[in-house]
C-alpha positions in Angstrom: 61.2 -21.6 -13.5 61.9 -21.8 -9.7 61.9 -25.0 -7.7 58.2 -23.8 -6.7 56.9 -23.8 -9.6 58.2 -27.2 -10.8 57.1 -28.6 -7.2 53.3 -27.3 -8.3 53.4 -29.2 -11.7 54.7 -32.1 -9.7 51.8 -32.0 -7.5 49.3 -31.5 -10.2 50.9 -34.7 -11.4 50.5 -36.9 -8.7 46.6 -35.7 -8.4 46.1 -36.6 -11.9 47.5 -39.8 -11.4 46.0 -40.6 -8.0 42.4 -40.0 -9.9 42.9 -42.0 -12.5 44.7 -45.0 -10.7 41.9 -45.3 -8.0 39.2 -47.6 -9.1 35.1 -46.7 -8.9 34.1 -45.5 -5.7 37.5 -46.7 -4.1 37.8 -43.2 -2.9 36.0 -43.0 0.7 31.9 -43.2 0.6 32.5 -41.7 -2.9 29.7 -43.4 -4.5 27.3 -41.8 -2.1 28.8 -38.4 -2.6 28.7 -39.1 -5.8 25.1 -39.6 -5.5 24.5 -36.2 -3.7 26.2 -34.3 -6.8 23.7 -36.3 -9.0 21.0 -35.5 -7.4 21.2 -32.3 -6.9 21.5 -31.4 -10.9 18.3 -33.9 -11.0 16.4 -32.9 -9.1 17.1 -29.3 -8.5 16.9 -29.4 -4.6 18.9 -30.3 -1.8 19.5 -33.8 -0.6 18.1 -34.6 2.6 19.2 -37.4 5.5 16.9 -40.0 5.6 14.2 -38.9 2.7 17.3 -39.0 -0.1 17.6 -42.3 -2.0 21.2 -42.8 -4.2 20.2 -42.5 -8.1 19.7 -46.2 -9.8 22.5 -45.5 -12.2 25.1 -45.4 -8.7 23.6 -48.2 -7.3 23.7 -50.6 -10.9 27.0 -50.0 -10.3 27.7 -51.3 -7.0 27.1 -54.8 -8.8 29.5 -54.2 -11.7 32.4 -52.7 -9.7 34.7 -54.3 -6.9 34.9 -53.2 -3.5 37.7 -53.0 -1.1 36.1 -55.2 2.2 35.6 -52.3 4.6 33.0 -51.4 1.6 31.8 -54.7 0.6 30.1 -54.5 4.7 27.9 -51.5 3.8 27.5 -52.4 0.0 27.1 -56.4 -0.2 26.2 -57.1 -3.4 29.4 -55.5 -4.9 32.4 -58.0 -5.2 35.1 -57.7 -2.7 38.7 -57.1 -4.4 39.8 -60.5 -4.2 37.0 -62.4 -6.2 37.4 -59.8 -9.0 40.5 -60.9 -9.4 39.3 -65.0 -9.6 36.8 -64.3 -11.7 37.6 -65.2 -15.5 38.7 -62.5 -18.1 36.0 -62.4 -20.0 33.4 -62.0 -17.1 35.5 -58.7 -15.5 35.3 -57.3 -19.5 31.8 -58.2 -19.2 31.2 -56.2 -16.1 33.8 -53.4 -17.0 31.5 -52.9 -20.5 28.1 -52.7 -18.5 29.7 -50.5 -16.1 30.3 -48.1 -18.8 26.9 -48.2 -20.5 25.5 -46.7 -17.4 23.6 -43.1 -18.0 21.9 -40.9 -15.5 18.3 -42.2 -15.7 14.9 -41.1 -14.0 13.7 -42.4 -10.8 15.8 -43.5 -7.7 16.7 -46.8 -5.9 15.3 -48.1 -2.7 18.9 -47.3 -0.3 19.0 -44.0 1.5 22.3 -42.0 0.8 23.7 -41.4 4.4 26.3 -38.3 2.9 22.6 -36.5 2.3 23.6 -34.1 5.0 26.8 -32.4 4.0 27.1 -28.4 3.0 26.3 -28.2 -0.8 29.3 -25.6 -2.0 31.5 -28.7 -2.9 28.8 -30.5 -4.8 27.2 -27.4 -6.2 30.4 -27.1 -8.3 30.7 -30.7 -9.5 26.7 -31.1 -10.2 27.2 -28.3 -13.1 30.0 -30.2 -14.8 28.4 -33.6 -14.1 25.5 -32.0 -15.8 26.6 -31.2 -18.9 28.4 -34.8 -19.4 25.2 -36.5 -17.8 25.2 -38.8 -21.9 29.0 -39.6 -20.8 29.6 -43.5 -19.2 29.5 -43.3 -15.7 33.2 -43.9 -15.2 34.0 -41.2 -17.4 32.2 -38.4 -15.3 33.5 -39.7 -11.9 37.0 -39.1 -13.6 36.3 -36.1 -14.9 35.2 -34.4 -11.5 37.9 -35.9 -10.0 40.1 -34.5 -12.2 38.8 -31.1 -11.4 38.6 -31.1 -7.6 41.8 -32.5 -7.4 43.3 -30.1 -9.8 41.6 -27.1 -7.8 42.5 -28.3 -4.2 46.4 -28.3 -5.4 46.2 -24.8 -6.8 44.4 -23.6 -3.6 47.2 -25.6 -1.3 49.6 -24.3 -3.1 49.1 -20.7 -3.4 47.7 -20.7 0.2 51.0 -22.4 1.6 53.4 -19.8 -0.7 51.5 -17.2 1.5 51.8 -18.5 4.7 55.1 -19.3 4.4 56.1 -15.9 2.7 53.9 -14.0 6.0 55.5 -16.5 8.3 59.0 -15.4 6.8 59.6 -19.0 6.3 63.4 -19.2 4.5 63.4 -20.1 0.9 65.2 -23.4 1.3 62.8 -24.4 4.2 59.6 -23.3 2.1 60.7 -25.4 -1.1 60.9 -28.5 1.5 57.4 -27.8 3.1 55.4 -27.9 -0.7 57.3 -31.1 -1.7 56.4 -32.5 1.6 52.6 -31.2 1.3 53.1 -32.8 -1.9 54.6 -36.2 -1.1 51.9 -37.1 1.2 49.9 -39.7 0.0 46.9 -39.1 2.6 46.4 -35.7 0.3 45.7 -37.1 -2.6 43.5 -40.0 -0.7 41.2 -37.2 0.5 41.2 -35.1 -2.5 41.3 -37.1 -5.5 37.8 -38.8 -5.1 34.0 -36.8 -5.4 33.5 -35.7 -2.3 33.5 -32.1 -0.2 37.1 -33.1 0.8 38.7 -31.2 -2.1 37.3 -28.2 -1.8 37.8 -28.5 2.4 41.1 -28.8 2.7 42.1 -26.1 -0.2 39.9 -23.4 1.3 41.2 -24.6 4.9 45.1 -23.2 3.8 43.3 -20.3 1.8 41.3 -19.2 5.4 44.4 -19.6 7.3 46.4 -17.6 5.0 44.1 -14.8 5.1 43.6 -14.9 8.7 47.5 -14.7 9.1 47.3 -11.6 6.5 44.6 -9.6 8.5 45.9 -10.1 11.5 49.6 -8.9 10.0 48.3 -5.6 8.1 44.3 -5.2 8.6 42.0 -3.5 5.9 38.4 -3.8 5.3 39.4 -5.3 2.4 40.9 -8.3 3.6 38.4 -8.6 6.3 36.1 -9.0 3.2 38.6 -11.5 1.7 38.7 -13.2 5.2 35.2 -13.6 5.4 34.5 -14.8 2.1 37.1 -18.1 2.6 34.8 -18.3 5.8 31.7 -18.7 4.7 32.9 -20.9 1.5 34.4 -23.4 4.3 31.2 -23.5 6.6 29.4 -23.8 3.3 31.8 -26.6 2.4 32.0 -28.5 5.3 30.3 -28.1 9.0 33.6 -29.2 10.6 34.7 -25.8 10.1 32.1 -24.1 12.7 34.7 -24.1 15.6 36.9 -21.8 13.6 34.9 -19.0 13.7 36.5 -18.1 16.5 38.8 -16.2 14.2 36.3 -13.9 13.9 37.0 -12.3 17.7 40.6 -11.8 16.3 39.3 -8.8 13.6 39.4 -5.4 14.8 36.5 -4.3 17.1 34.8 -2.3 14.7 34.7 -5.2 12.0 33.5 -7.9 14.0 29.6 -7.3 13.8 29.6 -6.3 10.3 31.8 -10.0 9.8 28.7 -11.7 11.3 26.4 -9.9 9.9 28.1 -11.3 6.3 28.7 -14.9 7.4 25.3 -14.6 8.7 23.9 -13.3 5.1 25.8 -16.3 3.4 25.9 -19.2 5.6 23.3 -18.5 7.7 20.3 -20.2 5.8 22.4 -23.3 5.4 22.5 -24.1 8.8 19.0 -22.3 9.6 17.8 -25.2 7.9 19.9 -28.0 9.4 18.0 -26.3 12.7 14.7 -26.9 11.0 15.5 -30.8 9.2 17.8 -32.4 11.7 17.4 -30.1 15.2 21.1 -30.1 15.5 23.3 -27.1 13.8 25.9 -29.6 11.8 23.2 -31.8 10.7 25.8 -34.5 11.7 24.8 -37.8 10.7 25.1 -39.7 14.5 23.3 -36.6 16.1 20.8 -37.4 13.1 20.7 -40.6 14.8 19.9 -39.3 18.1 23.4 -39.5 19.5 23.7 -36.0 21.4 26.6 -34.1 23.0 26.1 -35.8 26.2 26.1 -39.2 25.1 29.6 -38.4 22.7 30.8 -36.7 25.8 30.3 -39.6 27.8 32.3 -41.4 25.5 35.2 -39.7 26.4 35.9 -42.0 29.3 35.9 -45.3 27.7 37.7 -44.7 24.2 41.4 -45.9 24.2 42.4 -42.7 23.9 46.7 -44.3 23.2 45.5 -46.6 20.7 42.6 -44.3 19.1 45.8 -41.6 18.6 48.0 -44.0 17.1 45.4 -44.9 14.6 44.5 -41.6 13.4 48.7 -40.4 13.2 49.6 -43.1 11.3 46.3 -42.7 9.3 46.8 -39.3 9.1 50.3 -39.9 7.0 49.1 -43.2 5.0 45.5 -44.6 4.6 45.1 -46.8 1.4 41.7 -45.7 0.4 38.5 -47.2 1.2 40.5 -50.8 1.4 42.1 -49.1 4.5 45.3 -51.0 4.0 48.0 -49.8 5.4 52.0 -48.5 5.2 54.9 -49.7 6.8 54.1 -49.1 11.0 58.4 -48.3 11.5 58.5 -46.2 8.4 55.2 -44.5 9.7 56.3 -44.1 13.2 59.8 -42.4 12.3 58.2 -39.9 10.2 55.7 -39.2 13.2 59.1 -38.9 15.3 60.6 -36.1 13.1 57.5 -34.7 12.7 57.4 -34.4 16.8 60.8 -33.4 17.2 60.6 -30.4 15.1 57.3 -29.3 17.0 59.7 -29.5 20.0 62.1 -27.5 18.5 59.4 -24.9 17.3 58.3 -24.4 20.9 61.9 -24.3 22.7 62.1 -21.3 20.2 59.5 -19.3 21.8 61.0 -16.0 21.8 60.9 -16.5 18.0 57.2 -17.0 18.3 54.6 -14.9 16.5 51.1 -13.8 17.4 49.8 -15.6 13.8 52.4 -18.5 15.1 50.2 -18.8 18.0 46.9 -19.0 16.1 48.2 -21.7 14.0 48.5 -23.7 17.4 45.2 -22.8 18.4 43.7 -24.0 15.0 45.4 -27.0 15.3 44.2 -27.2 19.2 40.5 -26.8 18.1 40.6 -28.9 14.9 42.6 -31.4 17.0 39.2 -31.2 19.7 36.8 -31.5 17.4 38.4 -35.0 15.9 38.6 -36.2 19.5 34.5 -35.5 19.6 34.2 -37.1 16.0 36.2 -39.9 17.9 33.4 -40.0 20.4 30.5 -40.0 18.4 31.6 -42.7 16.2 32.7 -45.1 19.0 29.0 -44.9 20.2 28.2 -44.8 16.9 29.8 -48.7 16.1 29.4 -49.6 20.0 33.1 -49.6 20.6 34.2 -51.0 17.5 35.6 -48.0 16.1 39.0 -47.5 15.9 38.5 -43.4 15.5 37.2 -40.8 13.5 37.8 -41.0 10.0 41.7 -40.6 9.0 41.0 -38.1 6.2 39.2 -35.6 8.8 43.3 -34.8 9.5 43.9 -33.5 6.5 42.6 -30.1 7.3 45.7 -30.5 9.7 48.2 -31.0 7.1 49.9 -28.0 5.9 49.4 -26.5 9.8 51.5 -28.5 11.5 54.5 -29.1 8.8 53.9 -25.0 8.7 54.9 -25.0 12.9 57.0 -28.2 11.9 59.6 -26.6 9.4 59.6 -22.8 11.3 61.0 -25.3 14.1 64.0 -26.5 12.2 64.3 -23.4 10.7 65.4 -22.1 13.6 67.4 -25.2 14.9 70.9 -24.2 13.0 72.2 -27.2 12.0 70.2 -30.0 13.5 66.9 -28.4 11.7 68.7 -28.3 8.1 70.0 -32.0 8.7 65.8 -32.8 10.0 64.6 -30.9 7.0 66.8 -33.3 4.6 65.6 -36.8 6.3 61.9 -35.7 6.2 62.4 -34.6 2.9 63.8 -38.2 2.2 61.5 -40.1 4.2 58.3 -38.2 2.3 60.0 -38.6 -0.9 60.5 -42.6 0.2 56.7 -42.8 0.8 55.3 -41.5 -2.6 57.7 -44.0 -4.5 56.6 -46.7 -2.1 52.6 -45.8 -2.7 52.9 -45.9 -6.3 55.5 -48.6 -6.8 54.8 -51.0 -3.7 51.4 -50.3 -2.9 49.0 -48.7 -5.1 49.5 -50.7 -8.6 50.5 -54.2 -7.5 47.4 -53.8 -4.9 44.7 -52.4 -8.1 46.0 -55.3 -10.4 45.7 -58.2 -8.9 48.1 -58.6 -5.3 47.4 -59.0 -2.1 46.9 -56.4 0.2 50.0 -57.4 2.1 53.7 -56.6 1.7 55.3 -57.7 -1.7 59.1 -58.5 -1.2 61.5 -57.4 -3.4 62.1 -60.6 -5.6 57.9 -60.7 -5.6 57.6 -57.3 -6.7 60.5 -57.2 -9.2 58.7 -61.2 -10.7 55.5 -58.9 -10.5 56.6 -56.1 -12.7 58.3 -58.1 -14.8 57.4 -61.9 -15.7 53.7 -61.7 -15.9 53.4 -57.7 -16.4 51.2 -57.7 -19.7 48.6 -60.1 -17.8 49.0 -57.7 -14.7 49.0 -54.8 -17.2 45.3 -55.5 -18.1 44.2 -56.3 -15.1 44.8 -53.0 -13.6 43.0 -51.3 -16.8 39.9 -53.7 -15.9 39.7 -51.9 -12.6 41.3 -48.0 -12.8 39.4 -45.5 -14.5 42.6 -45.1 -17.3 44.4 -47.5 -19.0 47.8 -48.7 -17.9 49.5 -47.2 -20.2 48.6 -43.9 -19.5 49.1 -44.7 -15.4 52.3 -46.1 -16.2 53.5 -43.3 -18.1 52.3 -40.8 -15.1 54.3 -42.9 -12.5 57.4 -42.9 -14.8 56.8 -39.1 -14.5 56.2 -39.2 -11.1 58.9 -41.4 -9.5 61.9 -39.8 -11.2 60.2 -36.3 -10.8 60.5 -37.0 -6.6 64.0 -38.2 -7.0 65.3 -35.3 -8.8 63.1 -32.8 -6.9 64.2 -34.3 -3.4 68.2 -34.3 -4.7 67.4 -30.5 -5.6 65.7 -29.7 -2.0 68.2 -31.6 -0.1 71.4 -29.9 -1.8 69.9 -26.7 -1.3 69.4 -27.6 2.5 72.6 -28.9 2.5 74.7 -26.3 1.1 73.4 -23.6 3.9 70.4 -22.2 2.1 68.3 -22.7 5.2 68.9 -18.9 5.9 67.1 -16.2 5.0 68.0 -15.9 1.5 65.4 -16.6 -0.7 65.8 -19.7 -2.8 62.5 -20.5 -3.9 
């Protein structure tokens, strides 16, 4: 097997393990996405914003399952993280036991589902499997189509970035670093290991991009049909991806009405009817609320535009899940710093630049605008309270940037092999530190602040039976299967990181293939 290949299996890994370590609805709004899938196997139709109500089954649950605080302010009756943890033993079995007698049952609740608005391809696919385990627990099926999105948005990351980077003539050396680095990140997993659209978003995003890049290299109708087939499944996925069709004006002349005239056929209805529901062609949920272009535009002028960028880089490389804790801000802010300075050193090398190059900068340009809008529209949205748009919109950023990143120090000699080898240590730094640090102290009982090293070793090791239980009270897998995955996982980073870094080291940066 080539490094590659072991890099995939490392990054199915971590989404297996991400799934099951992340508590009931932990993952962001997932309980009302959730609720969309559910419904739509239920009742056979389409959610709708403000008519929808979340299925009784989800909401029963929001008593029996803690909540991080950011959630505990929309959900109030579900117990925040930290009184789980004081409650006695035997009331968290208690709870844990109800929670998994809960069964799809007729009839809804009384609370509106406010994800009621999103493009149905994502959920269309889970409702079918959540279907046909609709007599499993409740705990079980949120697993299971976790699982399965998070499996499928690593196989669609991966095979899109091996294309890009083979079109891109990326250098073996360089392309083995960019996958582990795609696959280090923790904010991946965050976004694509919970039931939601996000899964299915960002994997079509690097599939689109791919065969965009692959048209525009070598066109045939048959990969304009290929490129407007990832289309449509992203505007049918998500409505963030309606500034990309822009790509379209890149096909040939003679392909570009019959293009439309296909994304027209299968995405057309979709937002025909967001026209019809909502009056707006998103069907966004503030312009549902009567916040309108001019208003978010308006906006513009009073966010902190510093700050508000800040938030969403750092969020963009670490967010921990709906408890929106946080990494370490130095650690954060020198991996933003090499990220930067191999942008820099990508654009110095403009005479190396390539048309497809360019459109990667333009995606990120326009994806990069539409965030500052979301920006907008939430900080009238929360009157000013809002930090920014949500952190996991960046994700369909991701494998863009560290694409423009590692062409950069590709072509920077030395200094990009030596930049190439500290991300790769930094990244490989971070996953340890999510799992280790972060992630399993925080879902068995710690705080949500910094352990030090004599706290974390005491916590690992002098009460780790009690801590041991506690965690398999709240993940949806035991410990000792979670346990076993991280003993996979860490080691599997080292080793894969030593492997990368050698390579890099050793001059392999060329363009010999070393994949």
């Amino acid at each position: 097997m080539r490094i590659c290949e072991f890099i995939l299996l490392f990054g199915l890994l971590n989404a297996i393990l991400y799934s099951c370590c992340l508590p009931l609805w932990e993952g962001f709004d997932e309980g009302f996405h959730y609720a969309y899938v559910e419904t739509l196997w239920q009742t056979g139709d389409f959610p709708i914003l403000g008519r929808s109500l979340v299925p009784l089954d989800v909401v029963q649950s929001f008593t029996l399952a803690p909540a991080g605080p950011v959630v505990h302010t929309w959900v109030p009756e579900a117990t925040t993280y930290d009184n789980w943890f004081r409650l006695p033993v035997a009331e968290r079995e208690r709870r844990r036991s109800a929670l998994e007698k809960l069964r799809p049952v007729a009839g809804n609740s009384m609370r509106p589902n406010y994800e009621a608005h999103h493009a149905p391809l994502a959920y269309i696919l889970l409702a079918g499997i959540d279907w046909s385990m609709s007599g499993w627990p409740l705990p079980w099926r949120v697993l299971m189509l976790r699982l399965f999105g998070a499996a499928v948005s690593v196989l669609l990351v991966y095979f899109g970035s091996v294309k890009l980077c083979r079109l891109l003539s990326l250098p073996g050396a360089f392309t083995n670093a960019l996958l582990f680095t795609v696959f280090c990140s923790q904010m991946l997993y965050a976004a694509v290991a919970h039931v939601a659209n996000d899964w299915l978003a960002i994997g079509i995003s690097v599939m689109l991009l791919a065969s965009v890049v692959e048209m525009m290299l070598c066109p045939t109708a048959g990969k304009m049909l290929v490129e407007v087939a990832w289309l449509a499944a992203a505007l049918l996925t998500k409505a963030y991806f309606l500034p990309i069709l822009f790509v379209v004006a890149l096909l040939p002349r003679k392909w570009i009405l019959p293009a439309c005239g296909l994304l027209g056929l299968a995405a057309g209805p979709w937002y025909a009817r967001n026209l019809l529901i909502y009056h707006n062609l998103s069907g966004m949920y503030e312009a549902f609320e009567g916040i309108g272009i001019r208003k978010t535009l308006a906006a513009a002028t009073l966010v902190d535009w510093p700050s508000t960028a800040a938030f969403l880089a750092r969020g963009a490389l670490w967010t921990g899940n709906a408890s929106f804790t946080t990494f370490s801000r130095g650690t954060l802010h020198v991996m933003l710093a090499f990220l930067f300075g191999a942008l820099i050193a990508w654009s110095v090398h403009w005479r190396l630049i390539r048309p497809p190059e360019k459109l990667m900068a333009a995606v990120i340009a326009v994806f990069s605008a539409a965030i500052a809008y979301a920006c907008c529209a939430a900080f009238v949205h929360m009157n000013g309270n809002s930090p920014g748009a949500s952190p996991w919109y960046t994700q369909i950023l991701l494998l863009p940037v560290l694409l423009l990143a590692y062409l950069g120090m590709s072509r920077s000699v030395v200094i990009g092999r030596y930049m190439a080898m500290s991300i790769t240590v930094l990244w490989t730094w971070m996953l340890i530190a999510t799992w280790l640090v972060k992630l399993f102290p925080m879902y068995s009982g710690a705080t949500a602040g910094p352990l030090r090293l004599h706290e974390l070793w005491a916590w690992y090791t002098l009460d780790g039976a009690a801590h041991a239980h506690d965690f398999s009270q709240l993940a949806l897998a035991r410990a000792p299967v979670l346990y076993a995955g991280m003993l996979m996982s860490v080691p599997g980073s080292v080793v894969l990181a030593f492997f990368i870094v050698k390579t890099l080291g050793a001059g392999h940066g060329g363009r010999k293939d070393t994949r």
